[in-house]
Every structure is written in structure tokens, then in C-alpha cells.
DSSP file (Angstrom, degrees, kcal/mol; ACC not computed):
  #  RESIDUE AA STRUCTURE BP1 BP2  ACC     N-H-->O    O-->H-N    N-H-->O    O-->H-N    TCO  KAPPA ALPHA  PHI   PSI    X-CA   Y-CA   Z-CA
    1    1 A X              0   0    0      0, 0.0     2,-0.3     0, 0.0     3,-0.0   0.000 360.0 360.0 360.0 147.8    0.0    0.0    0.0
    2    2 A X    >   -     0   0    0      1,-0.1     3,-0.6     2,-0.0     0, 0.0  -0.839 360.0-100.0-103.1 130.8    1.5    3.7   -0.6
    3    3 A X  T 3  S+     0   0    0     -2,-0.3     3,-0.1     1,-0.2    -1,-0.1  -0.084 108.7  20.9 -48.6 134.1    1.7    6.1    2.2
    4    4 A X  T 3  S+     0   0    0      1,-0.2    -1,-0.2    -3,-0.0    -2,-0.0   0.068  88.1 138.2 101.3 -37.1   -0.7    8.5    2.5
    5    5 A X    <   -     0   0    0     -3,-0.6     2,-0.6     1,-0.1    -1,-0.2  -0.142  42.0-145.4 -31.9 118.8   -3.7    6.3    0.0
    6    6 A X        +     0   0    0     -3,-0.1     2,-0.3     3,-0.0     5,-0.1  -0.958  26.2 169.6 -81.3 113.8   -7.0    6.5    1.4
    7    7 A X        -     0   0    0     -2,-0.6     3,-0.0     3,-0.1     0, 0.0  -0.737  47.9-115.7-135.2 178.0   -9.1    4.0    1.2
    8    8 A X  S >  S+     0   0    0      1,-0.3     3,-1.4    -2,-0.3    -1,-0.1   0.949 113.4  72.2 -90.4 -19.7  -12.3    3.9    3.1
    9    9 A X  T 3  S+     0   0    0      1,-0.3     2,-0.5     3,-0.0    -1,-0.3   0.937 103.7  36.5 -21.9 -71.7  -10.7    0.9    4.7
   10   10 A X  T 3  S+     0   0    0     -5,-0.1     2,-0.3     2,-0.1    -1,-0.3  -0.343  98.3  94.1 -85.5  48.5   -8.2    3.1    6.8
   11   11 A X    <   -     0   0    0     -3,-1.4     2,-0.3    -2,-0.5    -5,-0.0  -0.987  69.8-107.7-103.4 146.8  -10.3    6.1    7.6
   12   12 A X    >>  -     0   0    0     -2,-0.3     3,-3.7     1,-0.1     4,-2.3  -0.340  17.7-106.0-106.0 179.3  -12.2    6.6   10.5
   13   13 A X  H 3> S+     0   0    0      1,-0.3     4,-1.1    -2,-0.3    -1,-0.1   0.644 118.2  49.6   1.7 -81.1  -15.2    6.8   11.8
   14   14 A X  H 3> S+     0   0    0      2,-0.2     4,-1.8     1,-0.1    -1,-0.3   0.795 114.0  43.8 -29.4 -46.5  -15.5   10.1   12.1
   15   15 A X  H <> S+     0   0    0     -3,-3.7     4,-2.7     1,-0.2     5,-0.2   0.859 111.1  58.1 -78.4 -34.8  -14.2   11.0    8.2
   16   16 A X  H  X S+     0   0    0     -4,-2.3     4,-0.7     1,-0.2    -1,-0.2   0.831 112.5  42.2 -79.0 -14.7  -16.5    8.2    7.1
   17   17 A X  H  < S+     0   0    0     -4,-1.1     4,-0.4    -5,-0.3    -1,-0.2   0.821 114.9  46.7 -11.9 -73.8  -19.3   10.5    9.0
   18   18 A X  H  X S+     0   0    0     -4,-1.8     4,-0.5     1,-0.2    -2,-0.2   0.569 107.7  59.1 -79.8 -15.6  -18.3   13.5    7.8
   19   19 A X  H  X S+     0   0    0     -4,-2.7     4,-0.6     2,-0.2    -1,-0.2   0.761 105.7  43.5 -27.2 -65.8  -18.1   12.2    4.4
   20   20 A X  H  X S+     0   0    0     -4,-0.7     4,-0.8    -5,-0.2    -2,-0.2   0.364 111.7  58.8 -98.7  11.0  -21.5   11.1    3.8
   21   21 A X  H  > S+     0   0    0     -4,-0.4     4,-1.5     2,-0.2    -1,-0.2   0.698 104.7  42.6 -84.6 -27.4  -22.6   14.1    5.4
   22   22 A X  H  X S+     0   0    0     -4,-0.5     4,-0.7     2,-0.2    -2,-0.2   0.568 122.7  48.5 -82.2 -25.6  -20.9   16.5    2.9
   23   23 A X  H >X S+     0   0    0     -4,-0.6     3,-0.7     2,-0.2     4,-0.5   0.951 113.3  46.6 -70.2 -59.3  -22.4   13.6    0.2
   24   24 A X  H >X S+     0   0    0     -4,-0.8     4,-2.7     1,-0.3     3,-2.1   0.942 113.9  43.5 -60.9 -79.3  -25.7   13.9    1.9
   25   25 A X  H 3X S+     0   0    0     -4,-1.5     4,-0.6     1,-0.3    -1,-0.3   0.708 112.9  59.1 -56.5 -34.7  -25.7   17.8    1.9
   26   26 A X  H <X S+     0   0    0     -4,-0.7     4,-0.6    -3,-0.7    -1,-0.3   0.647 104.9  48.6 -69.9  -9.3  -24.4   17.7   -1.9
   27   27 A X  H <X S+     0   0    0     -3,-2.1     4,-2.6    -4,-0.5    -2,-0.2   0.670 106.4  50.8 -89.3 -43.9  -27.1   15.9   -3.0
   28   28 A X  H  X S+     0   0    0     -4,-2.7     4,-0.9    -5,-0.3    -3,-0.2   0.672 115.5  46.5 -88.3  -4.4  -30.0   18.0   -1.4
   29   29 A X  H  < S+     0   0    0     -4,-0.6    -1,-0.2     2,-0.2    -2,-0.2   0.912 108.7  51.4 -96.2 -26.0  -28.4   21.0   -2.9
   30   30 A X  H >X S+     0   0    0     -4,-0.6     3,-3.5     2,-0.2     4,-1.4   0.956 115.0  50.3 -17.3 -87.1  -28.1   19.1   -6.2
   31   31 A X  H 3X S+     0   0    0     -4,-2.6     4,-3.2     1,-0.4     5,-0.2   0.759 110.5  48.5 -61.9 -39.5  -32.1   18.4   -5.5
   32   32 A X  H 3< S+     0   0    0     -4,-0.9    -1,-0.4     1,-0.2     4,-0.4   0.542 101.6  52.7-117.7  33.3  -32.9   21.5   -5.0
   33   33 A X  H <> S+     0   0    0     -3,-3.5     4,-1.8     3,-0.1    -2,-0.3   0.652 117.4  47.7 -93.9 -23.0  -31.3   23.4   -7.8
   34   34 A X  H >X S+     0   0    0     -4,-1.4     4,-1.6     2,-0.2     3,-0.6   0.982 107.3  51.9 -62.3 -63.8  -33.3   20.8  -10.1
   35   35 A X  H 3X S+     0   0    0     -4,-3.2     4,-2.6     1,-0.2    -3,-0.1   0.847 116.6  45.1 -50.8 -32.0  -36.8   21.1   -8.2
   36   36 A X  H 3> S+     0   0    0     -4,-0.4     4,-2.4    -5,-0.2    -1,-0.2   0.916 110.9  49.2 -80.1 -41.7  -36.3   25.2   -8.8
   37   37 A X  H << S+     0   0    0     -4,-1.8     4,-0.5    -3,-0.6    -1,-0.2   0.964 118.3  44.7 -59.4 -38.0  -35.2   25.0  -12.5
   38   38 A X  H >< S+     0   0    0     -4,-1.6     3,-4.6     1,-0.2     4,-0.4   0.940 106.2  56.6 -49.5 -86.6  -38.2   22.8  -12.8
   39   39 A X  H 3X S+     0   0    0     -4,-2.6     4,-1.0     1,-0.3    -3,-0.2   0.517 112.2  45.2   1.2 -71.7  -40.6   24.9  -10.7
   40   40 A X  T 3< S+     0   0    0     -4,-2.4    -1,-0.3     2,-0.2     4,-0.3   0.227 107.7  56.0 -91.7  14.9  -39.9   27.7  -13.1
   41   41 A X  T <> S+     0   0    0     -3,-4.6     4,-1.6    -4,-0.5    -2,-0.2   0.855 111.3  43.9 -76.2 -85.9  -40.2   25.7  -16.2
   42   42 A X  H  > S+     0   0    0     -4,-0.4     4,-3.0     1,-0.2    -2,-0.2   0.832 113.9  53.4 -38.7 -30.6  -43.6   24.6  -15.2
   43   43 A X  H >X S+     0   0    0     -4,-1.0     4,-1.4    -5,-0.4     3,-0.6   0.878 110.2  44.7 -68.1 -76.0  -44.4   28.4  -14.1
   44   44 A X  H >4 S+     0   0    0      1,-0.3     3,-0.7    -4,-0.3    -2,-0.2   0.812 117.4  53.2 -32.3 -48.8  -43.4   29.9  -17.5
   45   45 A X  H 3X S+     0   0    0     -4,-1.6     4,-1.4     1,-0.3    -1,-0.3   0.868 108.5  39.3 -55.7 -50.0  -45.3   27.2  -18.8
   46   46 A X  H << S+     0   0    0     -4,-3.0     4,-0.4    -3,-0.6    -1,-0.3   0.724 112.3  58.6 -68.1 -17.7  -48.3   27.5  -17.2
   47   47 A X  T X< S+     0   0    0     -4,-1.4     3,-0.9    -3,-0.7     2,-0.3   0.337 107.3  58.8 -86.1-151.7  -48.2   32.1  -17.6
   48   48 A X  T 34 S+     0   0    0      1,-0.2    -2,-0.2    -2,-0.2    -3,-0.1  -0.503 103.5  46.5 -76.0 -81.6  -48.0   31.0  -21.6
   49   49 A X  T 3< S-     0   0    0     -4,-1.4     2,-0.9    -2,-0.3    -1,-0.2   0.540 118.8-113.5 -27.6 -39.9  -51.3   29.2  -21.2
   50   50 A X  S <  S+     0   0    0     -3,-0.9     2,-2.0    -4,-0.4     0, 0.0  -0.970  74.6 135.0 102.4-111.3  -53.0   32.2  -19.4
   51   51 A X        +     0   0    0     -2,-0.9     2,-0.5    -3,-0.0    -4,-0.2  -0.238  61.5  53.2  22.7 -40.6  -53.3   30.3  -16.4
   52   52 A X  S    S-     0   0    0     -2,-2.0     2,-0.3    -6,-0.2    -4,-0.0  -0.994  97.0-131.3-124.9 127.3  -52.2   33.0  -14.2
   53   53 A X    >   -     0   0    0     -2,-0.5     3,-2.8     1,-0.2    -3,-0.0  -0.433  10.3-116.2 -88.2 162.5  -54.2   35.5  -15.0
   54   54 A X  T 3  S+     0   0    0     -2,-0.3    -1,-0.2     1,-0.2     3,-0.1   0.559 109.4  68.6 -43.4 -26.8  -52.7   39.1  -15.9
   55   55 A X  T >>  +     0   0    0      1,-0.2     3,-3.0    20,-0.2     4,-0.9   0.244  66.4 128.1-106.2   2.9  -54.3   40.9  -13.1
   56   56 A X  H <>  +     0   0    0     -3,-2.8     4,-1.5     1,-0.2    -1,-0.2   0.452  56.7  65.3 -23.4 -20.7  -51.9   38.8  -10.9
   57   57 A X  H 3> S+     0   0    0      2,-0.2     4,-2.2    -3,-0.1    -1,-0.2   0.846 101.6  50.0 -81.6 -35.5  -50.5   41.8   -8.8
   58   58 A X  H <> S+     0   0    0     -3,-3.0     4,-1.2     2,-0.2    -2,-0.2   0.977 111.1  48.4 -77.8 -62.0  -53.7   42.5   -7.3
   59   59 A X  H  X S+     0   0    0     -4,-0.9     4,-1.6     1,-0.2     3,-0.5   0.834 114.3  44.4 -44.0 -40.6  -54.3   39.0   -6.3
   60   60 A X  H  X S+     0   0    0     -4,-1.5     4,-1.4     2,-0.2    -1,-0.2   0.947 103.6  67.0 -50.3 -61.3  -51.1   38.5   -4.8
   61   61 A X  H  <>S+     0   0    0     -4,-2.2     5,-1.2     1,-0.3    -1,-0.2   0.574  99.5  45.5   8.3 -62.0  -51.4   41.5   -3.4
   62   62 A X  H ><5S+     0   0    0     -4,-1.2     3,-1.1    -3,-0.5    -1,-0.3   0.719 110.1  55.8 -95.5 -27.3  -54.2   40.4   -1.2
   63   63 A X  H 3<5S+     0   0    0     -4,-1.6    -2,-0.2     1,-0.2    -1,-0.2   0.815  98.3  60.0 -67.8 -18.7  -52.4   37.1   -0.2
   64   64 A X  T 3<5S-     0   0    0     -4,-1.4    -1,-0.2    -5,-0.1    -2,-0.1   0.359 117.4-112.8-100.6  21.3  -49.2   39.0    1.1
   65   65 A X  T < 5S+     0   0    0     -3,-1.1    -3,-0.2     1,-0.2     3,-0.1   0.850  73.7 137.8  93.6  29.1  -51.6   40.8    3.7
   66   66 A X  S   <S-     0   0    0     -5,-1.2    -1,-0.2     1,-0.7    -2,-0.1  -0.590  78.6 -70.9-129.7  46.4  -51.3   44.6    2.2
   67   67 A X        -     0   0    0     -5,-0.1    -1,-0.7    -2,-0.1     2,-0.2   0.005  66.7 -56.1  83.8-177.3  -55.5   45.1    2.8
   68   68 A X        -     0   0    0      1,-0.1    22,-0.2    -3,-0.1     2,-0.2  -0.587  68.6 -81.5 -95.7 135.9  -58.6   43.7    1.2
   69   69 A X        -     0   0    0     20,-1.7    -1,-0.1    -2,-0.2    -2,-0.1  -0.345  41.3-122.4 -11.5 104.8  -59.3   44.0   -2.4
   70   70 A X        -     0   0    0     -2,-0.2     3,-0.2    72,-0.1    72,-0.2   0.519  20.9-118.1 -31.8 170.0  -60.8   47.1   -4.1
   71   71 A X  S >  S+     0   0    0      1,-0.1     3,-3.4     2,-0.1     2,-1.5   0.843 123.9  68.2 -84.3 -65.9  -64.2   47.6   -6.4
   72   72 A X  T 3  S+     0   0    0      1,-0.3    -1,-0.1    69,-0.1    70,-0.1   0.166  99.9  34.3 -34.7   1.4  -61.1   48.4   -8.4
   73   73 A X  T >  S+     0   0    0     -2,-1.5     3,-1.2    -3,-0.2    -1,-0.3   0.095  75.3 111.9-132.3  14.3  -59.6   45.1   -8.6
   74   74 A X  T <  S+     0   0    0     -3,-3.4    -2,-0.1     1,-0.2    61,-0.1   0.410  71.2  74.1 -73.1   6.3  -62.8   42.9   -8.9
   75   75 A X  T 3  S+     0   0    0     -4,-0.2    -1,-0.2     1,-0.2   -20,-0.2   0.800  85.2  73.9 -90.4 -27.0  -61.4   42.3  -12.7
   76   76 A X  S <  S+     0   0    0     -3,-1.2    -1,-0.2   -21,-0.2     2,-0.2   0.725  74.3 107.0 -27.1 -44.0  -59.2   40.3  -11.0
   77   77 A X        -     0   0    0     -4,-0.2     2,-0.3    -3,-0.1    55,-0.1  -0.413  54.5-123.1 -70.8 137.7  -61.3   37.7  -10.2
   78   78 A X    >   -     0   0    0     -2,-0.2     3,-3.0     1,-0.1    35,-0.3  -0.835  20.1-132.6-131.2 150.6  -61.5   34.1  -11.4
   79   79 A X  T 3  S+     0   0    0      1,-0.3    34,-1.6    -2,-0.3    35,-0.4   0.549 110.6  43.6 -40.8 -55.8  -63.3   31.6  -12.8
   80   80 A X  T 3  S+     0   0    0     32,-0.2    -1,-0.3    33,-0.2     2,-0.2   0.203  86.2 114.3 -89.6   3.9  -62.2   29.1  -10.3
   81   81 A X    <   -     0   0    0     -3,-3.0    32,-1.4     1,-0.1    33,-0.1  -0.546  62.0-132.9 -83.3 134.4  -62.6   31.2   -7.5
   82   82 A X  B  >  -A  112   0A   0     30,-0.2     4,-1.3    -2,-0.2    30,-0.2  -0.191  23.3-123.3 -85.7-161.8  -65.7   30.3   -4.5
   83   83 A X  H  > S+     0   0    0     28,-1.6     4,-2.2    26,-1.4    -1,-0.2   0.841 115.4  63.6-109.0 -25.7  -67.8   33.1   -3.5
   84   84 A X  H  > S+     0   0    0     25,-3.1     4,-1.0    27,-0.4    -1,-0.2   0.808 106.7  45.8 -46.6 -30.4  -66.6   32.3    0.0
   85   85 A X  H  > S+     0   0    0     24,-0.2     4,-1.6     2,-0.2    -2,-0.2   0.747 115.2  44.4 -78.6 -48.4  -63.1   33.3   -1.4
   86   86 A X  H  X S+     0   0    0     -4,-1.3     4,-1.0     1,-0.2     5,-0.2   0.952 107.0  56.7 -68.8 -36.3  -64.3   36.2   -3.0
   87   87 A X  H  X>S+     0   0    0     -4,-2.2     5,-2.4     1,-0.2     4,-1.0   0.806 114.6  50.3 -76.5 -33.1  -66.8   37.5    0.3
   88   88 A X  H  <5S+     0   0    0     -4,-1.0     3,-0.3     3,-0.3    -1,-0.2   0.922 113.6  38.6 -84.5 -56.9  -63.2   37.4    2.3
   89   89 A X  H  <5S+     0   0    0     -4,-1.6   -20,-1.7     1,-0.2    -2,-0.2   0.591 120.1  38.4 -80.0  -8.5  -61.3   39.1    0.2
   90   90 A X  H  <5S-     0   0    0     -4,-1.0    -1,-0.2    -3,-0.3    -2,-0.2   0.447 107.5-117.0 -96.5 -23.0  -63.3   41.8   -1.0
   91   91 A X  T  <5 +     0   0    0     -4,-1.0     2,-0.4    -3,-0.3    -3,-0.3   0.912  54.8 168.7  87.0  88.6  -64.8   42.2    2.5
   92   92 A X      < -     0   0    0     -5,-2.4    -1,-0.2    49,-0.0    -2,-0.1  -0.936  42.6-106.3-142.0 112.9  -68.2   41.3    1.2
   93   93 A X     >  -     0   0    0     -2,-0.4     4,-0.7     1,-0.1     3,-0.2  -0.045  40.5-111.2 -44.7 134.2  -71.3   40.5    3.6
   94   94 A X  T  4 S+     0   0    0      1,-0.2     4,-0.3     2,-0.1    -1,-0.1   0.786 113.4  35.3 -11.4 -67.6  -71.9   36.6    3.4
   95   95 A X  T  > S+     0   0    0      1,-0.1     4,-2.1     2,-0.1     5,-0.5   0.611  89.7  92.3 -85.5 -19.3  -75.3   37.0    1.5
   96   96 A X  H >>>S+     0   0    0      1,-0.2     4,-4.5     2,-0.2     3,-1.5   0.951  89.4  40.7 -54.5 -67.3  -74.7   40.1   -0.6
   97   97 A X  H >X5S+     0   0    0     -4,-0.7     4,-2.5     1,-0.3     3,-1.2   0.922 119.1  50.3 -53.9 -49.4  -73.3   38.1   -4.2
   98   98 A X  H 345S+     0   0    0      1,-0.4    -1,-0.3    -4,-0.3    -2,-0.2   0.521 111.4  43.3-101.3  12.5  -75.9   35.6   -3.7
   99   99 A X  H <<5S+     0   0    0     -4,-2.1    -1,-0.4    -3,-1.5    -2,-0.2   0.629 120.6  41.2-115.5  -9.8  -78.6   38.0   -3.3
  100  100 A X  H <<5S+     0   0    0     -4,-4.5    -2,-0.2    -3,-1.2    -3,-0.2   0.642 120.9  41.5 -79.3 -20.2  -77.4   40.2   -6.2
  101  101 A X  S  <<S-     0   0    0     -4,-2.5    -3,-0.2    -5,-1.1    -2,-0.1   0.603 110.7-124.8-106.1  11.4  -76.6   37.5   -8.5
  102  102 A X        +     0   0    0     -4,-0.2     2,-0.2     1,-0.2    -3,-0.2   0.745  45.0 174.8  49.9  40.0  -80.1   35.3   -7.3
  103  103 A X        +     0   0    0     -6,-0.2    -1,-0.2     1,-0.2    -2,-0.1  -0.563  21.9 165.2 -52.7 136.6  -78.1   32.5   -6.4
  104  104 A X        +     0   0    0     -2,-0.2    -1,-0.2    -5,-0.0     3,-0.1   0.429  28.0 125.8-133.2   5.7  -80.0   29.8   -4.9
  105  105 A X    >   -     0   0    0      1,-0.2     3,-0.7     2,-0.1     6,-0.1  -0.362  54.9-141.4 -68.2 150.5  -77.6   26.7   -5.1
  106  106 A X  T 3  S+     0   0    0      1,-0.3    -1,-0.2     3,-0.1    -2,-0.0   0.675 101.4  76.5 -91.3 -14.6  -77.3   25.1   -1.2
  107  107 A X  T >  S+     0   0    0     -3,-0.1     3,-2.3     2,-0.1    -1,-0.3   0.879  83.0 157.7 -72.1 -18.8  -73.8   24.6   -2.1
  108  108 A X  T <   +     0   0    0     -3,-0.7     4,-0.0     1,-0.3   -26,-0.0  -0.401  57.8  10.1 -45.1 110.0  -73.2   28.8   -1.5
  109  109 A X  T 3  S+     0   0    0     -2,-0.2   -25,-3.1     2,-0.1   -26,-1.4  -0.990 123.1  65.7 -91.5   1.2  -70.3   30.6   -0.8
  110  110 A X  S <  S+     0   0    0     -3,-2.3    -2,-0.3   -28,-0.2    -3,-0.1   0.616  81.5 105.7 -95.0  22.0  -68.3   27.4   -1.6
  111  111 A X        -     0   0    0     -6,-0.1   -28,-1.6   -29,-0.1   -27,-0.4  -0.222  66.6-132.6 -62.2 162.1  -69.3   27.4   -5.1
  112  112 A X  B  >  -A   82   0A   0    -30,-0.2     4,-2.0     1,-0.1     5,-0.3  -0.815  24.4-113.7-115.3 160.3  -67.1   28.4   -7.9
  113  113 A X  H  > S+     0   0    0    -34,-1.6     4,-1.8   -32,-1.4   -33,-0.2   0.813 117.3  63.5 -64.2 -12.7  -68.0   30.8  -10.6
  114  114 A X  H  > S+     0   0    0    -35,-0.4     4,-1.1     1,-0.2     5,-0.4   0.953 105.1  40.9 -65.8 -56.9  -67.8   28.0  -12.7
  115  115 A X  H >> S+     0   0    0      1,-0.2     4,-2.3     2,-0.2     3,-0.6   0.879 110.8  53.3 -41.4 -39.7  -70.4   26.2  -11.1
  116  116 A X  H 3X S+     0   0    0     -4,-2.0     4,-3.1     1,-0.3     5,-0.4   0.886 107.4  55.0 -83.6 -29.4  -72.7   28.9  -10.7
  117  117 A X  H 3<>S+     0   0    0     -4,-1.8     5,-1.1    -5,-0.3     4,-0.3   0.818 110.1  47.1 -53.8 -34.2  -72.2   29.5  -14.5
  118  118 A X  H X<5S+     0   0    0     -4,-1.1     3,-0.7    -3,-0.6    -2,-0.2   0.854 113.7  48.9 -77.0 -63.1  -73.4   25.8  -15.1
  119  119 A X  H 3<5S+     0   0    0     -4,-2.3    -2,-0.2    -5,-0.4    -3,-0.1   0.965 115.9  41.5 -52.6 -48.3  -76.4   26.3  -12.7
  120  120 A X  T 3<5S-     0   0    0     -4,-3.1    -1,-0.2     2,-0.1    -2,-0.2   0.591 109.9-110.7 -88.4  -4.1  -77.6   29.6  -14.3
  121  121 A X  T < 5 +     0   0    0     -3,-0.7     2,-0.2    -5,-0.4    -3,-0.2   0.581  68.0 125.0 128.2 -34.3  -77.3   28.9  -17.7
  122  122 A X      < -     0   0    0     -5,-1.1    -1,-0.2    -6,-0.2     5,-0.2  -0.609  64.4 -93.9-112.6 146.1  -74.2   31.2  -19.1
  123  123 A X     >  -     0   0    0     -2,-0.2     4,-1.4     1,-0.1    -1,-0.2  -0.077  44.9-112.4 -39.2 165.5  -71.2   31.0  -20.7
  124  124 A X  H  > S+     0   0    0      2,-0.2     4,-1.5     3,-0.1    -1,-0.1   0.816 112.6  52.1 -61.1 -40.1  -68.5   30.8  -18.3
  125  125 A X  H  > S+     0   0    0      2,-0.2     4,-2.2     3,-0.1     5,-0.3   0.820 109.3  50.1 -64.5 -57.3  -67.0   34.6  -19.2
  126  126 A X  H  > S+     0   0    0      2,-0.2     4,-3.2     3,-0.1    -2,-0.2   0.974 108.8  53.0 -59.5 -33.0  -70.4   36.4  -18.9
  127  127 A X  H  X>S+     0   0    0     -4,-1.4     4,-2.6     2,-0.2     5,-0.5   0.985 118.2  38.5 -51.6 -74.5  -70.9   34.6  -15.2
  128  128 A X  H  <5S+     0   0    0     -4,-1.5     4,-0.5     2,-0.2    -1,-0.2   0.675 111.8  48.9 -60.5 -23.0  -67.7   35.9  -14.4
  129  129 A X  H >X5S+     0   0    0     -4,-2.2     3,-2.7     2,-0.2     4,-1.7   0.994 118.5  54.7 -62.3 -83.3  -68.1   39.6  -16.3
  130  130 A X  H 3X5S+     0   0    0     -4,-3.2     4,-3.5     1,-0.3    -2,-0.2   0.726 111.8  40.7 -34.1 -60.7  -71.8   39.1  -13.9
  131  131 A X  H 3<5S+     0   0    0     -4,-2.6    -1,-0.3     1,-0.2    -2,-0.2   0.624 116.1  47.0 -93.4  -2.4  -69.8   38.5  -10.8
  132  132 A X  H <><S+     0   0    0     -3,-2.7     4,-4.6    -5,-0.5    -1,-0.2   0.637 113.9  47.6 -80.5 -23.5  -67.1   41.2  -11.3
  133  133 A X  H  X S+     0   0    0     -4,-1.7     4,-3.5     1,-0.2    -2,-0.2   0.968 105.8  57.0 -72.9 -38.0  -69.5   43.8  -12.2
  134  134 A X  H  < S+     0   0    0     -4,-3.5    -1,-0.2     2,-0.2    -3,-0.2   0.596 115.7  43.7 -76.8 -12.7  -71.8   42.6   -8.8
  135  135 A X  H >4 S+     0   0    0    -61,-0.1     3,-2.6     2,-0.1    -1,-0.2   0.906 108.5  50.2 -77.4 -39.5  -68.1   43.6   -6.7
  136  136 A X  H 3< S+     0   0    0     -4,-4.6     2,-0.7     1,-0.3    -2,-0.2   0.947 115.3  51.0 -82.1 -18.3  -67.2   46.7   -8.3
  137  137 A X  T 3< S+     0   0    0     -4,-3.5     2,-0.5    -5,-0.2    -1,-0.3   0.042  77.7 112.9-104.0  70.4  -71.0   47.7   -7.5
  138  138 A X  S X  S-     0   0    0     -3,-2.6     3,-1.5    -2,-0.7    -3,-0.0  -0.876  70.3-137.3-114.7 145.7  -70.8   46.8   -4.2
  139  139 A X  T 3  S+     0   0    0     -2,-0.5    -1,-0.1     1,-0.2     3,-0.1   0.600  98.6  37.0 -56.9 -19.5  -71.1   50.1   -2.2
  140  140 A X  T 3  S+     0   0    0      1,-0.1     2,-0.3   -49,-0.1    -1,-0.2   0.184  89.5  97.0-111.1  14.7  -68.3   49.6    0.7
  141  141 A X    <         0   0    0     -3,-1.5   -69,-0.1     1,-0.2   -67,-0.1  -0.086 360.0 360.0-114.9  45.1  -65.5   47.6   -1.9
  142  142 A X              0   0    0     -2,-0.3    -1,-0.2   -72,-0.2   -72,-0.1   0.518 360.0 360.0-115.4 360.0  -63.8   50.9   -2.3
């Protein structure tokens, strides 16, 4: 054997430790420079599709805690959205959309405007045109 050779034979405990912790720790950094290139593959992908709708700043907006949504940001709103979702974030009394917009389904606020579009009848863009127009004219959602 040549002085000095390392082989996992002669090392100890300790190096063989600290080894497959500095392997361990290369790996998960390894993992997570992948998951993130992914992550913002799939993002781009899904902003090409319209997925994330345009008006994104205002929705965000209201998640990061910087107040309630505006009459001025009810274009914002989206299909997929429930009307529970919507009455919290606009500040909007419980009953108020389903007493402008004559909902009567039991399933109300956790319906989505896509459902209620299905129930009443209408394309899916005119429901939702219906239920942005019934925020910005709701009297306190300035």
C-alpha cells in the first residue's frame, strides 16, 4: 500500500461520518437546484397558457396581507374562484353576491363561478363579467 492512499478501509469513523454528510448535503443542494429549475419551467409554462391571469399583482397582493381588495380590482377575479373566497377578500357580507346574483344553489359561498355559470345557464366569461360587475358595484369595496 503507498503512504498516504485513502481508502475507506483506513479512515475513521469520524471522516466516514463526515463524508456522507458533505455527500448527503451535496445531494440536497443538487435536488434542490433541479426542483427550482423545474418549478420555473412549469411556471413559465403554465403564464404561456393564461393560467395565471394578468391581473396577478392585485391577487397577490391580497395574499401577502397589504388590505382587502378594491371595487377596483374585482377584474381580478376568477373563474375558479368560491364566492366564499371572493366575500373574504373583497370584504363582502356573506349574503350580498348571492342575493345580487339570485343564487339559490345550497352549495353557496363554496361554489365556484364555474359552477354557478353551469347552474344559471351562461357562458362561463359572462358569469364571471356578472360576478365582477356585482363587486365593483358593491357600495363599501372601495
Amino acid at each position: 500500500m503507498i503512504v498516504g492512499e485513502h481508502t475507506e478501509m483506513n479512515l475513521s469513523p469520524s471522516h466516514r461520518h463526515h463524508l456522507a454528510i458533505k455527500i448527503a448535503l451535496a445531494v440536497a443542494v443538487l435536488l434542490v437546484i433541479i426542483l427550482s429549475a423545474l418549478f420555473i419551467q412549469e411556471y413559465r409554462h403554465i403564464q404561456r397558457l393564461d393560467y395565471i391571469s394578468t391581473h396577478r399583482q392585485s391577487f397577490f397582493r391580497s395574499l401577502h396581507g397589504s388590505g382587502p381588495l378594491t371595487a377596483a380590482d374585482a377584474s381580478s377575479t376568477e373563474s375558479w374562484m368560491t364566492f366564499s373566497y371572493m366575500n373574504r377578500a373583497f370584504l363582502l357580507p356573506t349574503a350580498y353576491l348571492e342575493t345580487v346574483l339570485g343564487i339559490t344553489d345550497n352549495r353557496y359561498p363554496n361554489l365556484t363561478v364555474i359552477e354557478y355559470a353551469k347552474d344559471v345557464g351562461l357562458p362561463l366569461n359572462d358569469a364571471l363579467i356578472k360576478v365582477q360587475a356585482a363587486i365593483a358595484n358593491y357600495p363599501k369595496a372601495e
